[in-house]
FITOR-566523 format. One record per residue (C-alpha): chain; y, x, z; residue in one letter. Coordinates in steps of 0.1 Angstrom, whole numbers. Example, Ala and Ser with C-alpha at 12.3 -4.5 7.8 and 13.67 -1.06 7.14 Angstrom:
BEGIN
<pt><kette>A</kette><c2>-45</c2><c1>123</c1><c3>78</c3><rest>A</rest></pt>
<pt><kette>A</kette><c2>-11</c2><c1>137</c1><c3>71</c3><rest>S</rest></pt>
This chain:
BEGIN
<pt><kette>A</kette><c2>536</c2><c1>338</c1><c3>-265</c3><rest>X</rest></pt>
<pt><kette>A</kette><c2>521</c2><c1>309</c1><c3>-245</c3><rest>X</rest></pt>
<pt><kette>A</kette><c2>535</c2><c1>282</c1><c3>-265</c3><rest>X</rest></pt>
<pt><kette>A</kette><c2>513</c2><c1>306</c1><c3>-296</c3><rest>X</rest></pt>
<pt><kette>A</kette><c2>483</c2><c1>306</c1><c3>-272</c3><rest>X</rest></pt>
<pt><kette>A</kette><c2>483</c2><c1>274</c1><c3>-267</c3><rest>X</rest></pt>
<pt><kette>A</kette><c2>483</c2><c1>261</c1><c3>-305</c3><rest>X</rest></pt>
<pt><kette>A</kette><c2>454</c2><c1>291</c1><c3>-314</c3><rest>X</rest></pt>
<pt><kette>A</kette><c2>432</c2><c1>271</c1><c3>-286</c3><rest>X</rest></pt>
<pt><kette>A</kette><c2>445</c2><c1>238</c1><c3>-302</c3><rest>X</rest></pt>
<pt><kette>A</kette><c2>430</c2><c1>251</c1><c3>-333</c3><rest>X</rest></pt>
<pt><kette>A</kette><c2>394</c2><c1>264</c1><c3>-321</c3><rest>X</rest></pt>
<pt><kette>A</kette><c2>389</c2><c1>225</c1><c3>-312</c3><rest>X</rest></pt>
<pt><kette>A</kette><c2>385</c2><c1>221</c1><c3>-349</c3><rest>X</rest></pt>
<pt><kette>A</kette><c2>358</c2><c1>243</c1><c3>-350</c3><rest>X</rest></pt>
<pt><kette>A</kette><c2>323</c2><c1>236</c1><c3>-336</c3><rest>X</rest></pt>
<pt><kette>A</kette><c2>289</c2><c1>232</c1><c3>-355</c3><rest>X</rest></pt>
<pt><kette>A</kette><c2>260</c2><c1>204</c1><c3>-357</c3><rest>X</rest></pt>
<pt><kette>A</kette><c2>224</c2><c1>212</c1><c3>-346</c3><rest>X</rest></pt>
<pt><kette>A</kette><c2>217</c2><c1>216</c1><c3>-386</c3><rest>X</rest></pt>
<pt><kette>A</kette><c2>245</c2><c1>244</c1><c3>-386</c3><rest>X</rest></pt>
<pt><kette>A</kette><c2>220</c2><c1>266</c1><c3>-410</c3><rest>X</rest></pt>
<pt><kette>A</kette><c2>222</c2><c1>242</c1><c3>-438</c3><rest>X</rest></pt>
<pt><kette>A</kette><c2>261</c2><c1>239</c1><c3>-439</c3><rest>X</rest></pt>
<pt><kette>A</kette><c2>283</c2><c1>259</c1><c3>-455</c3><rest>X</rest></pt>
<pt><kette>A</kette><c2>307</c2><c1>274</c1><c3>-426</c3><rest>X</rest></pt>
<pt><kette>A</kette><c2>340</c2><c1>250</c1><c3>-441</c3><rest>X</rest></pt>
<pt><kette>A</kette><c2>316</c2><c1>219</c1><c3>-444</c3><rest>X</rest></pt>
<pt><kette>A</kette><c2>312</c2><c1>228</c1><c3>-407</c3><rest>X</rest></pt>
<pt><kette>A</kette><c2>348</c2><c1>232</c1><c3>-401</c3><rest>X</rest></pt>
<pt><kette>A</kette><c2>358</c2><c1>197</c1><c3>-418</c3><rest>X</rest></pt>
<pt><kette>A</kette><c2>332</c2><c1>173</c1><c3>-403</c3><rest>X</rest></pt>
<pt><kette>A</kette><c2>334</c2><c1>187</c1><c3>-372</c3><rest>X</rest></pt>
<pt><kette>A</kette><c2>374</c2><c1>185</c1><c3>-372</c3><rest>X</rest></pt>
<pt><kette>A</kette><c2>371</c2><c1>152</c1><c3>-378</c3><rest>X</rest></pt>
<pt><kette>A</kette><c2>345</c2><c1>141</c1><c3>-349</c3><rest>X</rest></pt>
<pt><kette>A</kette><c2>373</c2><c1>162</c1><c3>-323</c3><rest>X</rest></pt>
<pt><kette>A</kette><c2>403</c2><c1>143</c1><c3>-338</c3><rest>X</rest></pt>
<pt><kette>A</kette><c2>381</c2><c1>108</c1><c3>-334</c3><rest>X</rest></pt>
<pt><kette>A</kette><c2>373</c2><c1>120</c1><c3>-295</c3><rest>X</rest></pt>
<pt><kette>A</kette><c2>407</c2><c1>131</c1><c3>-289</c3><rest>X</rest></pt>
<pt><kette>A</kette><c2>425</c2><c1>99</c1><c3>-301</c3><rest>X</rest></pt>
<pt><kette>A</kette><c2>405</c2><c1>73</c1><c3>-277</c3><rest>X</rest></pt>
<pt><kette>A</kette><c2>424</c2><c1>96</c1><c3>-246</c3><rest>X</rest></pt>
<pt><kette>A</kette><c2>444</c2><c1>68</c1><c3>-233</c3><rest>X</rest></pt>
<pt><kette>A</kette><c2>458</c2><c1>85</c1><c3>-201</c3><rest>X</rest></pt>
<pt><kette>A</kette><c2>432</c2><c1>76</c1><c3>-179</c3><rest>X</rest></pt>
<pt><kette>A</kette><c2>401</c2><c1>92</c1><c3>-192</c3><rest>X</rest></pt>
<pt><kette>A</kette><c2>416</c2><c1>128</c1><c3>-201</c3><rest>X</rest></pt>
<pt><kette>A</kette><c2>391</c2><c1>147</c1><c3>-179</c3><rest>X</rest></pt>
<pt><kette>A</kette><c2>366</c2><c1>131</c1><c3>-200</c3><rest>X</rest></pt>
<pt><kette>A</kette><c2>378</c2><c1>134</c1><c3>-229</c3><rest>X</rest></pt>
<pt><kette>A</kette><c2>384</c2><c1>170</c1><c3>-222</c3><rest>X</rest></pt>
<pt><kette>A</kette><c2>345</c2><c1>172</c1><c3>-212</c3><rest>X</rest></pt>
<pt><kette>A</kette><c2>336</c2><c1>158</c1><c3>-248</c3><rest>X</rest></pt>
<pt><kette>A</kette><c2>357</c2><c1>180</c1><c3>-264</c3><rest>X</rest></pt>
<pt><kette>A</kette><c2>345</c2><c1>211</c1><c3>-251</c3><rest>X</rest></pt>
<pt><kette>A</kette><c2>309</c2><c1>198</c1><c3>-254</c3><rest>X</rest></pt>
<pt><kette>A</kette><c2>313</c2><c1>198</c1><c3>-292</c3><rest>X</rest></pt>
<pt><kette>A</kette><c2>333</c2><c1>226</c1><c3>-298</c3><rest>X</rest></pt>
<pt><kette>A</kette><c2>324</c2><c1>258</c1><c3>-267</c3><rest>X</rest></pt>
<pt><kette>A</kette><c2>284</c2><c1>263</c1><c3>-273</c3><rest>X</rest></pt>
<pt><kette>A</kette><c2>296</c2><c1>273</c1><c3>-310</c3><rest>X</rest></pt>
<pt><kette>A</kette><c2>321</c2><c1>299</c1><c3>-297</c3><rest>X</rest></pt>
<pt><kette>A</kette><c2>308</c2><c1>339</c1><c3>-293</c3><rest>X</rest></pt>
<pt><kette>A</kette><c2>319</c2><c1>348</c1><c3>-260</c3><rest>X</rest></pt>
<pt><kette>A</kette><c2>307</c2><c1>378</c1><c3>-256</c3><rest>X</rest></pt>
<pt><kette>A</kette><c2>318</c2><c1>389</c1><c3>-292</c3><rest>X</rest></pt>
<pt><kette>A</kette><c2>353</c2><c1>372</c1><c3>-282</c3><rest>X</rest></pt>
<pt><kette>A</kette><c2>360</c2><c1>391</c1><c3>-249</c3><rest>X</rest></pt>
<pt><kette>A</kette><c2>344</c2><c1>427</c1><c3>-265</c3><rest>X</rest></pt>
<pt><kette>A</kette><c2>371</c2><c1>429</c1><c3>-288</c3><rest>X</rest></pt>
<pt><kette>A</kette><c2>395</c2><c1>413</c1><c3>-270</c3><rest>X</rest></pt>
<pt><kette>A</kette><c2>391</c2><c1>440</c1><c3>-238</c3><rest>X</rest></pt>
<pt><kette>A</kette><c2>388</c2><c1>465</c1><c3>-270</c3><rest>X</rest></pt>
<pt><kette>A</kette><c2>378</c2><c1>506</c1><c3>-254</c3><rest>X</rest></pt>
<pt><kette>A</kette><c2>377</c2><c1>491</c1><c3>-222</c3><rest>X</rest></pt>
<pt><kette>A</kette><c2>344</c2><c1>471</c1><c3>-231</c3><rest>X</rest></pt>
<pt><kette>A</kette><c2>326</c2><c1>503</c1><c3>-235</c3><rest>X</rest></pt>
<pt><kette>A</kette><c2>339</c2><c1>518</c1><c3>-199</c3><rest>X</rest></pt>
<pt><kette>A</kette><c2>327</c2><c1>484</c1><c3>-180</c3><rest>X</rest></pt>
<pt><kette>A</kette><c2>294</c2><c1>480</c1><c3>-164</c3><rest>X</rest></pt>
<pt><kette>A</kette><c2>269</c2><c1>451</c1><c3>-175</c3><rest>X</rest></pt>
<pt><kette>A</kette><c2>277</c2><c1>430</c1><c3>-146</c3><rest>X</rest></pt>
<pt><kette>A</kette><c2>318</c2><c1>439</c1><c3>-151</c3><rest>X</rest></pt>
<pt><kette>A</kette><c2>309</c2><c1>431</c1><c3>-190</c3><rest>X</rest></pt>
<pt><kette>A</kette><c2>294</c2><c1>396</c1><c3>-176</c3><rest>X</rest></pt>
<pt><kette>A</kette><c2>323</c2><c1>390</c1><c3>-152</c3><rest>X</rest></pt>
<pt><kette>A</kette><c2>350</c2><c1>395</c1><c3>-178</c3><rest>X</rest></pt>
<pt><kette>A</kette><c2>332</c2><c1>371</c1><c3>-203</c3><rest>X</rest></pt>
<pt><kette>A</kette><c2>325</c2><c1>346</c1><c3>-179</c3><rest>X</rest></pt>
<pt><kette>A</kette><c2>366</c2><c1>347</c1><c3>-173</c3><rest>X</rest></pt>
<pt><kette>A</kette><c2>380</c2><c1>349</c1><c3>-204</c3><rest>X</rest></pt>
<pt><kette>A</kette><c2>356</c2><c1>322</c1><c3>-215</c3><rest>X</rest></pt>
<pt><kette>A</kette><c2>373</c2><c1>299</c1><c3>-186</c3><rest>X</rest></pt>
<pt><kette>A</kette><c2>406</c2><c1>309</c1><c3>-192</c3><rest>X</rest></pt>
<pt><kette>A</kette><c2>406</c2><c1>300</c1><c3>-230</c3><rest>X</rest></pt>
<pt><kette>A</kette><c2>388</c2><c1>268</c1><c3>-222</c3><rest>X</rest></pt>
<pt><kette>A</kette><c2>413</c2><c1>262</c1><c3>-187</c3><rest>X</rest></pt>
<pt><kette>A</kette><c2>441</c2><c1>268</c1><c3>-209</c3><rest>X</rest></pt>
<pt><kette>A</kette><c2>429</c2><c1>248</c1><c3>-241</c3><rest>X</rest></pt>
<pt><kette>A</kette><c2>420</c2><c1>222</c1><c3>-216</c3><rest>X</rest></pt>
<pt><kette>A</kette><c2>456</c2><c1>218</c1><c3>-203</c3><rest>X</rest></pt>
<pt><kette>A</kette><c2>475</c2><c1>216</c1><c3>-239</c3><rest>X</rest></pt>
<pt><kette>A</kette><c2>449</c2><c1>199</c1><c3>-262</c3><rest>X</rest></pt>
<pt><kette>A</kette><c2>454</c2><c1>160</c1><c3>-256</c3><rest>X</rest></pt>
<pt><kette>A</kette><c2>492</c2><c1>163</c1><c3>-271</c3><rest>X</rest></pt>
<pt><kette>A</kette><c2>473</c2><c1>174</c1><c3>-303</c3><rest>X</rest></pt>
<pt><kette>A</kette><c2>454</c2><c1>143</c1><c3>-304</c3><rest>X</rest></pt>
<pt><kette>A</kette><c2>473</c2><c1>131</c1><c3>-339</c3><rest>X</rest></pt>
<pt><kette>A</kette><c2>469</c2><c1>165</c1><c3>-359</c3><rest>X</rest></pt>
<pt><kette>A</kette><c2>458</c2><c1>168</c1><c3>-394</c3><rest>X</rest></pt>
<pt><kette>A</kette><c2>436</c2><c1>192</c1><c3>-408</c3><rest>X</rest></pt>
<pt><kette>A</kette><c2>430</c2><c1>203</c1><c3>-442</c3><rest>X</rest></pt>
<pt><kette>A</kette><c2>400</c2><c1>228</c1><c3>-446</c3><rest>X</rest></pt>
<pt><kette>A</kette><c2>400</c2><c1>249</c1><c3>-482</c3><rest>X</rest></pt>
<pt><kette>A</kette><c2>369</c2><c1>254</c1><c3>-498</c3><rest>X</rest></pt>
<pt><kette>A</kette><c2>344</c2><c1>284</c1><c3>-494</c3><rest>X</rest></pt>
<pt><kette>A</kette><c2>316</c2><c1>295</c1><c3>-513</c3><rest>X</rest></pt>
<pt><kette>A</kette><c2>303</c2><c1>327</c1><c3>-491</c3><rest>X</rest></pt>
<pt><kette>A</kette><c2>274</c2><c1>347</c1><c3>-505</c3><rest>X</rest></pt>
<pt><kette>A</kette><c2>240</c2><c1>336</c1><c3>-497</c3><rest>X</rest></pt>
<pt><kette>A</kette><c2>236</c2><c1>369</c1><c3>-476</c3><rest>X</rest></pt>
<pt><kette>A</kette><c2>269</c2><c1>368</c1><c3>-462</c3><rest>X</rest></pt>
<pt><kette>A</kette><c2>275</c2><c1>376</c1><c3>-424</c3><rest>X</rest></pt>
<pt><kette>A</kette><c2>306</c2><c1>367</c1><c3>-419</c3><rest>X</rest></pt>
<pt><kette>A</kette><c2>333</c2><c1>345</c1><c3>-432</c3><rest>X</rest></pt>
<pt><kette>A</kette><c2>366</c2><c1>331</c1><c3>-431</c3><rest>X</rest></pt>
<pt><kette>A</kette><c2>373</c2><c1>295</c1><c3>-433</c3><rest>X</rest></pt>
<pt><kette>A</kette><c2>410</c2><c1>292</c1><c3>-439</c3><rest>X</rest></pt>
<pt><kette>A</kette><c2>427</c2><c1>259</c1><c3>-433</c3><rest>X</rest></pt>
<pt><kette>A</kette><c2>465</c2><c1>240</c1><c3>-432</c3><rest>X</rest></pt>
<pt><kette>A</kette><c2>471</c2><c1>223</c1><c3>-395</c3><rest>X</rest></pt>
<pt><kette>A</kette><c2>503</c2><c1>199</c1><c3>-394</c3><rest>X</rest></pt>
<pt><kette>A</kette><c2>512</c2><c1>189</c1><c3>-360</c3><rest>X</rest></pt>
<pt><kette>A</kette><c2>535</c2><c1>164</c1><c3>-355</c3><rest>X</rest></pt>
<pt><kette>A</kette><c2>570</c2><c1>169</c1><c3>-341</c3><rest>X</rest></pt>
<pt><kette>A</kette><c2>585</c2><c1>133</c1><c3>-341</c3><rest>X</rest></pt>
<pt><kette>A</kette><c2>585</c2><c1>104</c1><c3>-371</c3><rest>X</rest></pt>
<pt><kette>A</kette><c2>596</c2><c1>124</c1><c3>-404</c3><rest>X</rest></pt>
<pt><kette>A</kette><c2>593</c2><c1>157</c1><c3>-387</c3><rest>X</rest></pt>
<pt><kette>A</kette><c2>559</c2><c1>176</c1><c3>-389</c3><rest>X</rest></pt>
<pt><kette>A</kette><c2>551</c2><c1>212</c1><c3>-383</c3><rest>X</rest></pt>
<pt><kette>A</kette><c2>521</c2><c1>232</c1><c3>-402</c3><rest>X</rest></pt>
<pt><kette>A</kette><c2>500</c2><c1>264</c1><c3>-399</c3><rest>X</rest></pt>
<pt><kette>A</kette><c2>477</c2><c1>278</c1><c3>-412</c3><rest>X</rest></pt>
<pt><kette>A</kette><c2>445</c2><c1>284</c1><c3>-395</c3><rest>X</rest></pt>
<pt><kette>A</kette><c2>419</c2><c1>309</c1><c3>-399</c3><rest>X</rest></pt>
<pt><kette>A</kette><c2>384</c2><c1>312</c1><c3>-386</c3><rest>X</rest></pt>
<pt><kette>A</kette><c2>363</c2><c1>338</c1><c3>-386</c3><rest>X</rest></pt>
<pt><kette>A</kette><c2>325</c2><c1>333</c1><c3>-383</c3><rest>X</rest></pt>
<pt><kette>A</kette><c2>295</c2><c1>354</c1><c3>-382</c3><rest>X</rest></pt>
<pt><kette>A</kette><c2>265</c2><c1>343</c1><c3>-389</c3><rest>X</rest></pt>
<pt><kette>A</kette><c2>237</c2><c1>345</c1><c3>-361</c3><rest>X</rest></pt>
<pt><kette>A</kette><c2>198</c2><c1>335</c1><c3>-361</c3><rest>X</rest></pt>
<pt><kette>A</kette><c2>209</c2><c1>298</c1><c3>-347</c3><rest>X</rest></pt>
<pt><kette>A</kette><c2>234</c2><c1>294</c1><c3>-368</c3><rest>X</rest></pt>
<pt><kette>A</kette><c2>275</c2><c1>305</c1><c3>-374</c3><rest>X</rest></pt>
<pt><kette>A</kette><c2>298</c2><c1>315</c1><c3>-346</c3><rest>X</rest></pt>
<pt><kette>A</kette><c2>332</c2><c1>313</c1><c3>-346</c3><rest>X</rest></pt>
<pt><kette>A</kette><c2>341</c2><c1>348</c1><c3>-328</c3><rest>X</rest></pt>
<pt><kette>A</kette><c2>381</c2><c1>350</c1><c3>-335</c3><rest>X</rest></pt>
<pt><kette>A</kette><c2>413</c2><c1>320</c1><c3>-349</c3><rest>X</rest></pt>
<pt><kette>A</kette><c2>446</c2><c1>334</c1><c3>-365</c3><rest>X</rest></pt>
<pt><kette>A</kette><c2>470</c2><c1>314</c1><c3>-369</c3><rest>X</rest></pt>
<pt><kette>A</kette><c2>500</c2><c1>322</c1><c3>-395</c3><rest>X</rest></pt>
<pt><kette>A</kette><c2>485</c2><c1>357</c1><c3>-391</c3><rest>X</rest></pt>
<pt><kette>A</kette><c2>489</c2><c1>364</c1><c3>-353</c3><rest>X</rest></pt>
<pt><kette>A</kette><c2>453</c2><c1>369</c1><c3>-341</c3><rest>X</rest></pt>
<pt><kette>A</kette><c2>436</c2><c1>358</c1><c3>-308</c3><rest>X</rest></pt>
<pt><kette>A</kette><c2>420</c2><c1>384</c1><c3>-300</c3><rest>X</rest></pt>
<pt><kette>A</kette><c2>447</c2><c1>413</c1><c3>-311</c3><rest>X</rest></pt>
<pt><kette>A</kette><c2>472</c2><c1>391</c1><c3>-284</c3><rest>X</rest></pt>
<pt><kette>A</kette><c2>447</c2><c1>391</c1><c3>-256</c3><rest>X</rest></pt>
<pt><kette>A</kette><c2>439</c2><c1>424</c1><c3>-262</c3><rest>X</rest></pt>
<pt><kette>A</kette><c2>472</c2><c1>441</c1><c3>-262</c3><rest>X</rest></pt>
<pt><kette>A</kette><c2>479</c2><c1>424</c1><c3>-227</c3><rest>X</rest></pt>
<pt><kette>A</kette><c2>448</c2><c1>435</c1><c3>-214</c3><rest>X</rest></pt>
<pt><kette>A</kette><c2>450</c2><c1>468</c1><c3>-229</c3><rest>X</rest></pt>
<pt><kette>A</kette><c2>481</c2><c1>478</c1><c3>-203</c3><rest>X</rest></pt>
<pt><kette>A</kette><c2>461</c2><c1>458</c1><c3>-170</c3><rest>X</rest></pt>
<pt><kette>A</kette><c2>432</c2><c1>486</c1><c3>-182</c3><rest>X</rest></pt>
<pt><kette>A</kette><c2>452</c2><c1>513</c1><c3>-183</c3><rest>X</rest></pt>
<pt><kette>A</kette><c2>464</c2><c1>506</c1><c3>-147</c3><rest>X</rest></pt>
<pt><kette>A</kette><c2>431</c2><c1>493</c1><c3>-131</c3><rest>X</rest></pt>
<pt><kette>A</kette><c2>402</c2><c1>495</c1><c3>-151</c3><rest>X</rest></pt>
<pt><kette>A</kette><c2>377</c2><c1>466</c1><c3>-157</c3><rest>X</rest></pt>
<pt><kette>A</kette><c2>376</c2><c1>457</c1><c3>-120</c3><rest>X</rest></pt>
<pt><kette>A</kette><c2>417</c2><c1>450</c1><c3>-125</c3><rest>X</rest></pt>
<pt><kette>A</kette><c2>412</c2><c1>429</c1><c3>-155</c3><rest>X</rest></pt>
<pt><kette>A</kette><c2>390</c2><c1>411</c1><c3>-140</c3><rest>X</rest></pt>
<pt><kette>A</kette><c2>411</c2><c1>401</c1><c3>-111</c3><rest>X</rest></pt>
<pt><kette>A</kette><c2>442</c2><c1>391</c1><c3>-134</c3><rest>X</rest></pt>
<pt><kette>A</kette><c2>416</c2><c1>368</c1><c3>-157</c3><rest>X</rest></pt>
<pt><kette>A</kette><c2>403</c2><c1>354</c1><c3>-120</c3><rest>X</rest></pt>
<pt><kette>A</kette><c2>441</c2><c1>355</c1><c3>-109</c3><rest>X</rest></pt>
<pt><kette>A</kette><c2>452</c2><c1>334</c1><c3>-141</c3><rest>X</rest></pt>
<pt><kette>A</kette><c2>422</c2><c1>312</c1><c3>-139</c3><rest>X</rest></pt>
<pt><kette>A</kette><c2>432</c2><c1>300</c1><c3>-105</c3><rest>X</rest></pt>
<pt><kette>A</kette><c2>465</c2><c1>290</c1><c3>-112</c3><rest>X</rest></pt>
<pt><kette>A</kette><c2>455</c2><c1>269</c1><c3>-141</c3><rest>X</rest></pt>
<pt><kette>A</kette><c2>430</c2><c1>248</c1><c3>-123</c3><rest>X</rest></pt>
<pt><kette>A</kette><c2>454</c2><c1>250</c1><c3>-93</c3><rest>X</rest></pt>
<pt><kette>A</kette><c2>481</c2><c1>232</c1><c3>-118</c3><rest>X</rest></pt>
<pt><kette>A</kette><c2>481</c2><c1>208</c1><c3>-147</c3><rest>X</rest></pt>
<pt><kette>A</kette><c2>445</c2><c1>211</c1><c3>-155</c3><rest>X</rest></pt>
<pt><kette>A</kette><c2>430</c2><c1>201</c1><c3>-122</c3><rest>X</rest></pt>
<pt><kette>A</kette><c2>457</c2><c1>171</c1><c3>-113</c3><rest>X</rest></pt>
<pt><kette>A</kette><c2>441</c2><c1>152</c1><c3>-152</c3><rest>X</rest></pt>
């Protein structure tokens, strides 16, 4: 299940928007913007991974809808948690996913992405942009999956709000895990494990680059 996590975080760096998102369709937003993350991640040369990292998430986390993201991620429990619980639990899962993507994304750096094209209705609100991902193994050896993004559109522009990847959704994973610390603790115990889970990552990998 990590090593799954990790490539669905892999993917979301192919997604973020340009300040004229409005005026692009959501898989002309997809493609250029794949291409400016690929171009940031191969100048990582060892030494300037934390920045890297920083430019990265610059281009791709504003896009992202958090609070959509962690609602149907925490599912029922959403609904039982208080407005400062519902603020808390966004404000972790959006660092786990970004702690987490942070830690894995720079052995991505040579990935290839092809986006297929879409042609949503004018008043469309959301949308799926499917694409092919090929990840490199080793020299003749390259894995691929397929991607999908869904968007909805919002008043300053589309927002990617969920990834699937060969089918196994983000939010359905993160959910089912946090569905069972609910059931035990409520939103308070959720919380904890997110703050729990956040600390170990920037206790590790992530905070030593």
């Amino acid at each position: 299940m990590k090593n799954l996590l990790g490539k669905l975080l892999i993917c979301c760096a192919f997604v973020s928007f340009s300040l004229h998102a409005m005026a692009e369709t959501p898989d002309e937003l997809v493609r250029d913007t794949s291409r400016q993350v690929l171009d940031v991640l191969k100048r990582d040369n060892g030494k300037n991974t934390k920045n890297i990292r920083a430019e990265v998430e610059a281009l791709v986390l504003p896009k992202f809808d958090f609070t959509r993201m962690t609602a149907l991620a925490v599912g029922r429990g959403w609904r039982d948690a208080t407005p400062d619980q519902q603020k808390q639990l966004t404000d972790q899962f959006r660092m786990l996913l970004v702690r987490t993507y942070s830690s894995t994304m720079t052995r991505f750096k040579n990935a290839q992405i092809t986006v297929q094209a879409s042609a949503p209705a004018a008043d469309a609100r959301e949308v799926t942009v499917r694409s092919e991902v090929e990840l490199p193994a080793n020299a003749g050896d390259k894995r691929s999956a397929q991607v999908d993004y869904t968007l909805i559109k919002t008043p300053t522009g589309w927002r990617v709000y969920n990834v699937s990847i060969e089918g196994a959704s983000l939010v359905t994973i993160y959910r089912n895990n946090f569905n069972d610390i609910l059931r035990q603790g409520g939103p308070d115990a959720l919380i904890q494990s997110l703050k729990d889970k956040n600390d170990a990552l920037s206790g590790g990998k992530h905070a030593s680059n």
